[in-house]
MOPAC internal coordinates of N, CA, C and O (Angstrom, degrees):
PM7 1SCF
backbone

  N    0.0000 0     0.00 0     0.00 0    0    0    0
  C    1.4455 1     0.00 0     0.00 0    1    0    0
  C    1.5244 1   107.29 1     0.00 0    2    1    0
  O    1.2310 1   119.99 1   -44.50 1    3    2    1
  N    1.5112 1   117.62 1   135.50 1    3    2    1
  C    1.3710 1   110.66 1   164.08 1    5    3    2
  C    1.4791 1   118.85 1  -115.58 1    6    5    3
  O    1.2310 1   120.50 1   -22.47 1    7    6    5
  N    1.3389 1   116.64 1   157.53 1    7    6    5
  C    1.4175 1   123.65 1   161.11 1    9    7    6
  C    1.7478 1   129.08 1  -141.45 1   10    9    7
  O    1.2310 1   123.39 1     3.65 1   11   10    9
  N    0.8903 1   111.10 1  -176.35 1   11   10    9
  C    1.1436 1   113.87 1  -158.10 1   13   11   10
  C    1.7600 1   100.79 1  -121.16 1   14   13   11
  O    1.2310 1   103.94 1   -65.23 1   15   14   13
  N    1.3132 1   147.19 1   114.77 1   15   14   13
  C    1.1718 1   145.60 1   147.00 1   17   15   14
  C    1.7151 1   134.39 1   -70.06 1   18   17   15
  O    1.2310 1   123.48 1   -92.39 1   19   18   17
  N    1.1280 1   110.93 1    87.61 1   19   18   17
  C    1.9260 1   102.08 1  -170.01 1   21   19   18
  C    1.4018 1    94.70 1   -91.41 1   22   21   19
  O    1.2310 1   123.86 1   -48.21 1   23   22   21
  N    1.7527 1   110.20 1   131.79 1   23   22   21
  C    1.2109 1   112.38 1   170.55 1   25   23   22
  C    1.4062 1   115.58 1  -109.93 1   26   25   23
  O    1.2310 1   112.57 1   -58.76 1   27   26   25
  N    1.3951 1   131.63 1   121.24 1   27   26   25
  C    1.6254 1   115.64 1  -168.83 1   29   27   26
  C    1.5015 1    93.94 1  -122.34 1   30   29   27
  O    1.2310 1   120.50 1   -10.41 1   31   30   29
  N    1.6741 1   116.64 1   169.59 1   31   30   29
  C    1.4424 1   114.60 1   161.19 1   33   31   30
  C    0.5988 1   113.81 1   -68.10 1   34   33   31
  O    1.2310 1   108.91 1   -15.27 1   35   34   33
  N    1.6275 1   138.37 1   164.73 1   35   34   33
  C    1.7557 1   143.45 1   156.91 1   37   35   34
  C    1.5123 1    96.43 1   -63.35 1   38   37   35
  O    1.2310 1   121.46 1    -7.32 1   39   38   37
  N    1.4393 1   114.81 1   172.68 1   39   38   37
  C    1.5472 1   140.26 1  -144.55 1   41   39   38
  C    2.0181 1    74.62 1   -98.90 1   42   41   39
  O    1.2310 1   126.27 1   -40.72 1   43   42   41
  N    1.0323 1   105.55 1   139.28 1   43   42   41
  C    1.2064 1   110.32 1   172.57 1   45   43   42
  C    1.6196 1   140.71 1   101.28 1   46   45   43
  O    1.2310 1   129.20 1   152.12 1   47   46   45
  N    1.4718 1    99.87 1   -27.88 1   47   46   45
  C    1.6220 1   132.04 1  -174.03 1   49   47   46
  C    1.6273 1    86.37 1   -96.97 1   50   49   47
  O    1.2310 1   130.50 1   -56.04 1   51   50   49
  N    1.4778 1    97.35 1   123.96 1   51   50   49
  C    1.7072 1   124.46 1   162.65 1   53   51   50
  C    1.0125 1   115.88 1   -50.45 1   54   53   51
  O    1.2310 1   118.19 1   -49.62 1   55   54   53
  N    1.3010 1   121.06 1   130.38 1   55   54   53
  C    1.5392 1   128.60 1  -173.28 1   57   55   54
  C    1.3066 1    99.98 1  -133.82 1   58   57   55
  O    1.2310 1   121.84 1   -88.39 1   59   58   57
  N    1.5968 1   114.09 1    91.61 1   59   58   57
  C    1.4675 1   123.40 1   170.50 1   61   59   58
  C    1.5291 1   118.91 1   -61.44 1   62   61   59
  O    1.2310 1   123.05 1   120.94 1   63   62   61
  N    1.5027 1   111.76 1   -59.06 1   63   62   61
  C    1.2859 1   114.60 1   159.16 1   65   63   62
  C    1.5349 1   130.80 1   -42.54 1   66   65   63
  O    1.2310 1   112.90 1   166.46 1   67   66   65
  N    1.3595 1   131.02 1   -13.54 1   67   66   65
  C    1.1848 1   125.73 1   160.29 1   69   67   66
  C    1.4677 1   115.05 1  -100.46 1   70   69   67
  O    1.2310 1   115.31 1   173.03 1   71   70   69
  N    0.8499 1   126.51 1    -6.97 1   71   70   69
  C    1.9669 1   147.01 1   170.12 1   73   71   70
  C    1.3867 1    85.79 1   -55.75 1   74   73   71
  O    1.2310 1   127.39 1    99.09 1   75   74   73
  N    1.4603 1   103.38 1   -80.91 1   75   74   73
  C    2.0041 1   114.00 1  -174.21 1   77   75   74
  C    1.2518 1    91.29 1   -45.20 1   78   77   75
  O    1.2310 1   107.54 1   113.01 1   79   78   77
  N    0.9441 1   140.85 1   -66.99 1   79   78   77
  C    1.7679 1   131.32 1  -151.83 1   81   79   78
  C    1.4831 1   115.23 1   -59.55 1   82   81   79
  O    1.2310 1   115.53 1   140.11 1   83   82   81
  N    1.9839 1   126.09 1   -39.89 1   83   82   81
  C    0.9293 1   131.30 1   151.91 1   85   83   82
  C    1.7517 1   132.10 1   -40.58 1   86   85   83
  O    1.2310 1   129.43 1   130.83 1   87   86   85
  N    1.6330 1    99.43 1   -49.17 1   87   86   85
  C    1.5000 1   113.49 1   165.93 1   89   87   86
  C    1.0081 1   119.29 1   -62.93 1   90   89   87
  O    1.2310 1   108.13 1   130.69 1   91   90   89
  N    1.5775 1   139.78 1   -49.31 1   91   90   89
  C    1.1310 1   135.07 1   145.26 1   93   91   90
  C    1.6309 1   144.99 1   -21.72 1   94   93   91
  O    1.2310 1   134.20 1   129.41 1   95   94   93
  N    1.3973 1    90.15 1   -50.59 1   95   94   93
  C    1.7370 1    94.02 1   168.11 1   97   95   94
  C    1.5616 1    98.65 1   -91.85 1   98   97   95
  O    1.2310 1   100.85 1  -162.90 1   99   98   97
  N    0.9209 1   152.39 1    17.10 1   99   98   97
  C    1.4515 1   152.86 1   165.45 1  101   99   98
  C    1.4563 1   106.90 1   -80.38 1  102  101   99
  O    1.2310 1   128.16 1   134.40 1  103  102  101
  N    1.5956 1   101.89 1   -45.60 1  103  102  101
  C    1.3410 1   121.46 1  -162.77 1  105  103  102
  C    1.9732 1   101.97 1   -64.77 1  106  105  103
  O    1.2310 1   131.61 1   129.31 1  107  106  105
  N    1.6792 1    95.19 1   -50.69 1  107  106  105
  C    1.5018 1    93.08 1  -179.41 1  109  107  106
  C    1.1285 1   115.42 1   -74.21 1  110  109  107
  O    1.2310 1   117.14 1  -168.75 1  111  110  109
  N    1.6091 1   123.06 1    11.25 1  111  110  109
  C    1.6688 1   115.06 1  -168.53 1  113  111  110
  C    1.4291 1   127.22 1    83.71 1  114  113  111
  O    1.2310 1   131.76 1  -168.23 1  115  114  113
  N    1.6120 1    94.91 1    11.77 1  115  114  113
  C    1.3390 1    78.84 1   168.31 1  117  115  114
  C    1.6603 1   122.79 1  -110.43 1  118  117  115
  O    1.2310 1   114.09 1   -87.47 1  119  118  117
  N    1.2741 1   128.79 1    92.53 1  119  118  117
  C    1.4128 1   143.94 1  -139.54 1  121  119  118
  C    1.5970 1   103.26 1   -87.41 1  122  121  119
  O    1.2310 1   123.08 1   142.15 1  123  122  121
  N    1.2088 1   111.70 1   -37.85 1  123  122  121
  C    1.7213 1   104.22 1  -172.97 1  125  123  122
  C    1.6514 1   111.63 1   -83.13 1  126  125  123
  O    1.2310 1   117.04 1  -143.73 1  127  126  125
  N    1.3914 1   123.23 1    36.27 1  127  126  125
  C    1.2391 1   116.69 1   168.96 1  129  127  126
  C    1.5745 1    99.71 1  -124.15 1  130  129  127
  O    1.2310 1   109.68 1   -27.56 1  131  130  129
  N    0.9093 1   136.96 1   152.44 1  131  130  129
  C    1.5325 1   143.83 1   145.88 1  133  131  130
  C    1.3921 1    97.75 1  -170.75 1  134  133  131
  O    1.2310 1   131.72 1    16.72 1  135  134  133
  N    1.6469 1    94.98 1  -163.28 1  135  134  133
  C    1.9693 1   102.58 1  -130.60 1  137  135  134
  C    1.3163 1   129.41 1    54.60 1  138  137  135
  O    1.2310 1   117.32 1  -117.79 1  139  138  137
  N    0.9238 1   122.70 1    62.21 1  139  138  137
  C    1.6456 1   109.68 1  -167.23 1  141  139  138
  C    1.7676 1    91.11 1  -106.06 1  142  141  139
  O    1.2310 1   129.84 1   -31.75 1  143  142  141
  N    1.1127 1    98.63 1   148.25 1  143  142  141
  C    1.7951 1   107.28 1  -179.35 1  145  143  142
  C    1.7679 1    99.59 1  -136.65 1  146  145  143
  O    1.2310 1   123.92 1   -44.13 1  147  146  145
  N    1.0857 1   110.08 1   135.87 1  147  146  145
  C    1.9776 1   106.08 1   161.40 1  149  147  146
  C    0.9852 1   122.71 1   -98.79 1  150  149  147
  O    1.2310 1   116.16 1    -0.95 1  151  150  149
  N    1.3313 1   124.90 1   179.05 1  151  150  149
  C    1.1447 1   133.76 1  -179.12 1  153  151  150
  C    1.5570 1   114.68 1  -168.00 1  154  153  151
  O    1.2310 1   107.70 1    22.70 1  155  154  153
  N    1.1898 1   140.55 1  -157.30 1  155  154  153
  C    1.2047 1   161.06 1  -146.36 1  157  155  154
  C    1.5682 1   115.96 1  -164.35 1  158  157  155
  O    1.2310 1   130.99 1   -56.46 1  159  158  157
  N    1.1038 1    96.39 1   123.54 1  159  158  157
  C    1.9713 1   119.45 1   165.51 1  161  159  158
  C    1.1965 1   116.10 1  -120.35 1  162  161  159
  O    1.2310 1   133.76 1   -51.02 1  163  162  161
  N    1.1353 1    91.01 1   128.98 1  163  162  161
  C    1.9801 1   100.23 1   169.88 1  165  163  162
  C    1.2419 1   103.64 1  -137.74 1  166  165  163
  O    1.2310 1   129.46 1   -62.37 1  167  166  165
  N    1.7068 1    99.38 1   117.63 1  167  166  165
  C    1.8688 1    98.90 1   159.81 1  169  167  166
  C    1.3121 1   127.22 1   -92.85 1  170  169  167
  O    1.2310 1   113.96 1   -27.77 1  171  170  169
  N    1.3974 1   129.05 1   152.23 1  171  170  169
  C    1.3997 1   104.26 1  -127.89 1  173  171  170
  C    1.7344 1    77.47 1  -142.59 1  174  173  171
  O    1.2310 1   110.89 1   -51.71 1  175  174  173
  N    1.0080 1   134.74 1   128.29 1  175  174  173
  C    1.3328 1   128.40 1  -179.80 1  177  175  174
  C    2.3007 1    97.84 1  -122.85 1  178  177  175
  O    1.2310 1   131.07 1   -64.01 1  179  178  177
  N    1.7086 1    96.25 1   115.99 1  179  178  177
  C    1.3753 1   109.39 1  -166.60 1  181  179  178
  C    1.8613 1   119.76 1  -106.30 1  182  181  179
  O    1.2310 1   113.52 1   -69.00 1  183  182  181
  N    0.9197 1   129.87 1   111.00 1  183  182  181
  C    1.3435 1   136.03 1  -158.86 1  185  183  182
  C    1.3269 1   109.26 1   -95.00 1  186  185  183
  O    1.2310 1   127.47 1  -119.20 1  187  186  185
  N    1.9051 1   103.23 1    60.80 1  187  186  185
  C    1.7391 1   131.76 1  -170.19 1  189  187  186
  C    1.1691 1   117.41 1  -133.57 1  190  189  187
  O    1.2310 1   102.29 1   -37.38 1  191  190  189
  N    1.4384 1   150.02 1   142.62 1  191  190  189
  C    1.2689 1   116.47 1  -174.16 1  193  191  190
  C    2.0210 1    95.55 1  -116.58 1  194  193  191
  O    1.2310 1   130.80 1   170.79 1  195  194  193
  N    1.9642 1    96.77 1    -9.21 1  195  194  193
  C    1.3231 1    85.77 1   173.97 1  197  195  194
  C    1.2791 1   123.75 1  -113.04 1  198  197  195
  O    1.2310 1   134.14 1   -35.42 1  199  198  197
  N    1.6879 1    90.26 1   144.58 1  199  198  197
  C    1.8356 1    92.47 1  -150.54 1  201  199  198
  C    2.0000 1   115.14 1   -53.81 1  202  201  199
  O    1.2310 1   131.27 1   125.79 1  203  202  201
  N    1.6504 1    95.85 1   -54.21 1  203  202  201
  C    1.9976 1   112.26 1   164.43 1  205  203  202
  C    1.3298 1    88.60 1   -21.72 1  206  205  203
  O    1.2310 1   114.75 1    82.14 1  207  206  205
  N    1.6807 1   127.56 1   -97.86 1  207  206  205
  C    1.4919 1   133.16 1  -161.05 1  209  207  206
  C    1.3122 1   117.13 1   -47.93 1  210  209  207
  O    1.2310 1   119.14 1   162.88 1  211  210  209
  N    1.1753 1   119.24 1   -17.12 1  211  210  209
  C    1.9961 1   125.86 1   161.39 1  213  211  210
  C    1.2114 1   110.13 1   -69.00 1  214  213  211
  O    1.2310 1   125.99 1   117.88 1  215  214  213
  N    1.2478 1   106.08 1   -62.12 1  215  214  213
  C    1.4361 1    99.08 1  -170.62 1  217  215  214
  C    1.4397 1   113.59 1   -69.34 1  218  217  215
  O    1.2310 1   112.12 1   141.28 1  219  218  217
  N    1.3440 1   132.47 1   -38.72 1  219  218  217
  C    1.3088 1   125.04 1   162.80 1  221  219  218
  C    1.0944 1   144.69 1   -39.72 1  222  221  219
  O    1.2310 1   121.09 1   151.15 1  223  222  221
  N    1.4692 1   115.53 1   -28.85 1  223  222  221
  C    1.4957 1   162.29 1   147.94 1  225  223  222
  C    1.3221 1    86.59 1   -36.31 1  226  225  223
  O    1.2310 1   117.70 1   101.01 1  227  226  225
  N    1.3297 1   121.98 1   -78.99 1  227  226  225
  C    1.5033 1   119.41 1  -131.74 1  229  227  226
  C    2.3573 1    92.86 1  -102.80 1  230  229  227
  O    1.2310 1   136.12 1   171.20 1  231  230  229
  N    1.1043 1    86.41 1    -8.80 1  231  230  229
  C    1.5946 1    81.07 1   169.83 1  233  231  230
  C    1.4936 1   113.73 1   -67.87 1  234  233  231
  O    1.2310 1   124.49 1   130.34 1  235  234  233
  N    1.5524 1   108.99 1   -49.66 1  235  234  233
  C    1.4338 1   127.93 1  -169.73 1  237  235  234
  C    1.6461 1    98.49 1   -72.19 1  238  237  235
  O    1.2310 1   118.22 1   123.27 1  239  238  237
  N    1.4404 1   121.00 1   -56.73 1  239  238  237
  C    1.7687 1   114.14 1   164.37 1  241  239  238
  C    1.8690 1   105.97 1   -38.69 1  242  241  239
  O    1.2310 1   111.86 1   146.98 1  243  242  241
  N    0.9261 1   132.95 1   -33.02 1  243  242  241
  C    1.4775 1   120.67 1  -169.90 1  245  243  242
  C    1.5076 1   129.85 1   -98.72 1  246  245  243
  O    1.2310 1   136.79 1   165.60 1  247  246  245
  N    1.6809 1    85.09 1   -14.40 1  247  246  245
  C    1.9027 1   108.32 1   178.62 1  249  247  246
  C    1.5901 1    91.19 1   -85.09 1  250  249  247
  O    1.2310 1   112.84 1   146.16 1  251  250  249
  N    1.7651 1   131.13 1   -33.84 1  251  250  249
  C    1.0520 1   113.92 1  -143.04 1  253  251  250
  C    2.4361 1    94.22 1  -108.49 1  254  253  251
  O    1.2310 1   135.33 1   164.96 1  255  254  253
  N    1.5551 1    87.93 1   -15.04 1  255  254  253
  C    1.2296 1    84.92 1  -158.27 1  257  255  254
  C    1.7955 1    99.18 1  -136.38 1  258  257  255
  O    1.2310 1   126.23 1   117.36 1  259  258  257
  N    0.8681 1   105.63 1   -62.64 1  259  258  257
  C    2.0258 1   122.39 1  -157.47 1  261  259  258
  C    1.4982 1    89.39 1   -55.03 1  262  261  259
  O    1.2310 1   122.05 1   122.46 1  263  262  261
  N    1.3357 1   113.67 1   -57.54 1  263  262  261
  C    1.4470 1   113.55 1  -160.56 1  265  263  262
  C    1.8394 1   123.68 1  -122.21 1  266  265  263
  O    1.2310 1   115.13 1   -44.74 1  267  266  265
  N    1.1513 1   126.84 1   135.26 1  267  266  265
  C    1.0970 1   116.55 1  -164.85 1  269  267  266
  C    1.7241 1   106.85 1   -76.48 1  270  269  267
  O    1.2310 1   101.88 1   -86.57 1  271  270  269
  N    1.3076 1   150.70 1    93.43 1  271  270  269
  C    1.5351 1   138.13 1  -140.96 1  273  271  270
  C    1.7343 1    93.57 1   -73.31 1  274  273  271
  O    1.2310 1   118.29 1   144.05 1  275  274  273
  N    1.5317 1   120.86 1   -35.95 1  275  274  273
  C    1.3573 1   117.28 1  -156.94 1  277  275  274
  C    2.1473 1    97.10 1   -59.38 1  278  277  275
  O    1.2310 1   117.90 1   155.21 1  279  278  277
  N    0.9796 1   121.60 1   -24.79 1  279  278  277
  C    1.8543 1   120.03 1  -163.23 1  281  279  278
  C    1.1992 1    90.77 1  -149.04 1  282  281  279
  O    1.2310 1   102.48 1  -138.17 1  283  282  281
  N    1.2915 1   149.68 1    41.83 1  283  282  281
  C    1.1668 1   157.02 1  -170.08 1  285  283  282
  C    2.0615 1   127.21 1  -154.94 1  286  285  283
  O    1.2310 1   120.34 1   -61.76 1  287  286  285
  N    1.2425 1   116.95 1   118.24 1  287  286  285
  C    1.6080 1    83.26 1   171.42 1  289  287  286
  C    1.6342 1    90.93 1  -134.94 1  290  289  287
  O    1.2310 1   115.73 1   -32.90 1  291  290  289
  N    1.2001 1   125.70 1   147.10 1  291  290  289
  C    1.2908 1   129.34 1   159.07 1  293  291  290
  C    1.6648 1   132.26 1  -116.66 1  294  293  291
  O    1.2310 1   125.73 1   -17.20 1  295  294  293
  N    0.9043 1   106.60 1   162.80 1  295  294  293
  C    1.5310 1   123.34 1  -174.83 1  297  295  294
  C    1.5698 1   115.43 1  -126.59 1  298  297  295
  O    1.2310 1   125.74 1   -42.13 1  299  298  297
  N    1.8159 1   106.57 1   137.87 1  299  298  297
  C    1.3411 1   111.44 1   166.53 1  301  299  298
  C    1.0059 1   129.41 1  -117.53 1  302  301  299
  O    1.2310 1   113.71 1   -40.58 1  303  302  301
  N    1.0470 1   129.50 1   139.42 1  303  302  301
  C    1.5985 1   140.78 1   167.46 1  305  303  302
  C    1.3631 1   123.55 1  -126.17 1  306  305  303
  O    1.2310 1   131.56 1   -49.58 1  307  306  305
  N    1.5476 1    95.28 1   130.42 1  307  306  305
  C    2.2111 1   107.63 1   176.16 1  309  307  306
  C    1.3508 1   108.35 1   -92.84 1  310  309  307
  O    1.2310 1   123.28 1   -29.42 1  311  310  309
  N    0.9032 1   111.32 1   150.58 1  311  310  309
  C    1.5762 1   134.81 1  -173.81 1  313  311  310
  C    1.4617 1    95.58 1  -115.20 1  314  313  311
  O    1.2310 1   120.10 1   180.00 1  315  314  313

């Protein structure tokens, strides 16, 4: 089974690294983008066939590891 983990900041928490990324494409001219925020993907390939016990799996991998929960929230998705 595979899935997909997106990790983004919560609404509110400073995102220096996407500041630079905005300034950056500013820098090359490219002006009609801003807001830019990052985040994190992980594809996650799971050796489960049931989906509940996957995803549970991979909640507890993200509370304990993938994602920081305190400035952080993530989402999963199977393919």
């Amino acid at each position: 089974m595979k899935a997909r983990v997106i990790v983004t900041l919560r609404n509110g928490v400073l995102d220096p690294q996407g500041k630079a990324i905005e300034a950056a494409l500013k820098s090359f001219g490219i002006n009609e983008i801003g807001g830019v925020r990052q985040g994190k993907v992980f594809d996650v390939e799971i050796d489960a066939t049931d989906r509940e016990a996957a995803e549970a799996m991979l909640r507890n991998a993200c509370e304990k590891l993938l994602a920081n929960t305190v400035v952080e929230n993530f989402e999963i998705e199977f393919s």
